[in-house]
N, C-alpha and C positions, 0 to 999 in steps of 0.2 A: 516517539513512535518508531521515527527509526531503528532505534538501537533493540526497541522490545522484536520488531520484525526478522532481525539480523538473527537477533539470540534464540527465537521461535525458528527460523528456519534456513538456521548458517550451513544446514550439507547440503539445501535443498538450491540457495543463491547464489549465483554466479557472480554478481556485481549488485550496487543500489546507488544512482545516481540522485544527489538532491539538485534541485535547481530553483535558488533563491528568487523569491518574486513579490512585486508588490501587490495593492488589489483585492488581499483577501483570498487569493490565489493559492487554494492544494488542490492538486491533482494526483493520481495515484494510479499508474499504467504497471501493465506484468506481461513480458515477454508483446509489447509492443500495444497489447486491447488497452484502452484506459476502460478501468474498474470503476473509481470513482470520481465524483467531480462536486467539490464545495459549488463550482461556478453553477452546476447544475442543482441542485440539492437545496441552497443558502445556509447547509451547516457543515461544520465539522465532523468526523467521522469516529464515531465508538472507537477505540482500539482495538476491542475485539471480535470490532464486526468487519474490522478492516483485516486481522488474522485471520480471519473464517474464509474471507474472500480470497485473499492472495493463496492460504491453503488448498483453496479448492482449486484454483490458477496452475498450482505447482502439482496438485493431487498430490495430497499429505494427505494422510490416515494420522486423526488428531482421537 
């Protein structure tokens, strides 16, 4: 998921920090709001509903 995010909006990213975790543990913050949260949720996240999100985050015109 990283790297489709990178590739979808590398003019748009300044940096993407991962931070390895046990738990079950994804989280997924843009410019500091957490977006989304498996811990909240109990699932994983589409890919491309996690694009559409950080999209609208950065305001891309997709």
């Amino acid at each position: 998921m990283a790297a489709a995010l990178l590739t979808q909006f590398k003019q748009k990213v300044g940096g993407l920090t991962l931070i390895p975790a046990g738990g079950g543990c994804f989280e997924l913050s843009v410019n500091g709001e957490l977006v989304y949260s498996k811990l909240q949720t109990g699932t994983f996240p589409d890919e491309g509903a996690t694009a559409e999100v950080v999209g609208q985050r950065l305001k891309v015109k997709r």
